[in-house]
Residue, then its C-alpha position, 0 to 999 in steps of 0.5 A: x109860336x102859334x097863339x089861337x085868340x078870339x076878338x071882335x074886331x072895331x069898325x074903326x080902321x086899322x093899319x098895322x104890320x108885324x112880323x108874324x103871319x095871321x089868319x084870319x076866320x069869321x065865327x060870327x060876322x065879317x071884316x074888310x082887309x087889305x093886305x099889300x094893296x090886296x083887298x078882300x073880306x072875311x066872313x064864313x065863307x071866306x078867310x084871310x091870310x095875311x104873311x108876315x111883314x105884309x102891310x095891312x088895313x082892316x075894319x070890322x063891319x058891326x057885330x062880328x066875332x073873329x078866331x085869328x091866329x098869329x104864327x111865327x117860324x121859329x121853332x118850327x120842324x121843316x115840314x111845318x115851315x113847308x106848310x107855313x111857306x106855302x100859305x103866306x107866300x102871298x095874301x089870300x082870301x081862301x074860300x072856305x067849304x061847309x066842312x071847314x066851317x063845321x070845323x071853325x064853328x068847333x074850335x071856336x066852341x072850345x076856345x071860348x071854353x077853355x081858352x086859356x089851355x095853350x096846348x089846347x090852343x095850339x092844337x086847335x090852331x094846327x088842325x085848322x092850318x093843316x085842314x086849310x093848306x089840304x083844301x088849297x094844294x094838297x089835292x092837287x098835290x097828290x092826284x091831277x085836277x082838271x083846270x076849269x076856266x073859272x073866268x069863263x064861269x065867271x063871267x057867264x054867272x055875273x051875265x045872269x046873276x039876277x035868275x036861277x042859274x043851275x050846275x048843268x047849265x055850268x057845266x055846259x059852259x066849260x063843255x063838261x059833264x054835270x057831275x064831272x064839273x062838279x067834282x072838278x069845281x069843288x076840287x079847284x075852288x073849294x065850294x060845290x058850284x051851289x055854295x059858289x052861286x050863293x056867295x056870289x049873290x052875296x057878295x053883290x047884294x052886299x056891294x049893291x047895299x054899301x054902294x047904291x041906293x036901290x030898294x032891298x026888293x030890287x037888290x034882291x031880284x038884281x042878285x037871283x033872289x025870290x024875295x027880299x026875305x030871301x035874301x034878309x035870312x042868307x045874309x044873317x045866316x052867312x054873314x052875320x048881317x041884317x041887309x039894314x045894318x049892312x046898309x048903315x054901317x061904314 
């Protein structure tokens, strides 16, 4: 079974399992979850796979618009439970890149067109699974990816979040050329470093609002920012979100 839907979903919470894997993307908006104690969000930039079985809570977070997947093993060819094994062996909150969400933009277009098209449905849903189990082992699958010490990046981009931070100075960090820890930093993680830094950013700036009382200006600043319409335009673009109704809503 593959069925392809199209929610919103409630700020209230929820907490729920069933017996079938999801995923879960963001068109529009973002959701918190938390799957065995795993907590994360969707938006974007990230999704969620939640395995079959798997306790899990989560809320939507004001206006959102969600494509979800709901997969079962049954009837399914060795090599599509291969896949489906290799996704939902754990939770995940996958990053996704600029291609990926090029994609989701366009299978959402057609669901909300033709979403009543099952076949129609199923293929979508298909090109999305084959195009995220690709971006998180496939590469590595079939050729040697250098393994960067993404703590190390981590922590040195968390140390100096609050000002310019460039691929040369990171590359430095992990003793590799610019553009070998390019292609190795995409490859890894699935964002170029640029995208990574900006979902950084993002990420803080939304925890500071939810969690703290400082002024928009001074969140911004905190989070590398020019200014706070800077950061006002990333987070509807990206997130769905004015910083004002992120900071209101629970």
């Amino acid at each position: 079974m593959l069925n392809a839907r199209l929610i919103r979903l409630d700020d209230q919470a929820h907490e729920h399992a069933h017996d079938h894997h999801q995923l879960v993307m963001s068109l529009s908006g973002r959701a918190e979850f938390e799957v065995n104690g795993r907590g994360g969000e969707v938006c974007r930039m990230r999704a969620c796979l939640v395995p079959g079985d798997a306790e899990h809570q989560f809320a939507g977070v004001g206006d959102n618009r969600m494509l979800i997947l709901d997969l079962d093993e049954q009837g399914n060819s060795a090599e599509d439970l291969e896949l489906l094994g290799h996704l939902f062996d754990t939770p995940r909150y996958p990053a996704l890149d600029a291609d990926f969400q090029n994609l989701l933009s366009y299978a959402g277009a057609e669901l909300a067109r033709y979403g009543s098209d099952p076949q129609l449905a199923r293929a979508l849903g298909g090109v999305l699974l084959r195009a995220l189990h690709l971006r998180l082992f496939g590469e590595q699958t079939n050729r040697t990816v250098g393994l960067l010490n993404v703590e190390r990046l981590d922590a040195y981009i968390g140390e100096h979040l609050a000002r310019r931070i460039s691929v040369a100075e990171l590359a430095q960090v992990v003793c590799l050329s610019p553009s070998h820890f390019h292609a190795q930093f995409k490859d890894s993680v699935g964002l170029t470093p640029h995208q990574y830094l900006l979902k950084t950013r993002l990420d803080r700036a939304a925890r500071l609002l939810r969690e703290s009382a400082l002024p928009l200006i001074r969140i911004a600043e905190e989070c590398g920012f020019s200014s706070q319409s800077a950061l006002t335009t990333a987070m509807r673009r990206y997130l769905g979100l004015t910083p004002k109704r992120l900071r209101g809503a629970e």
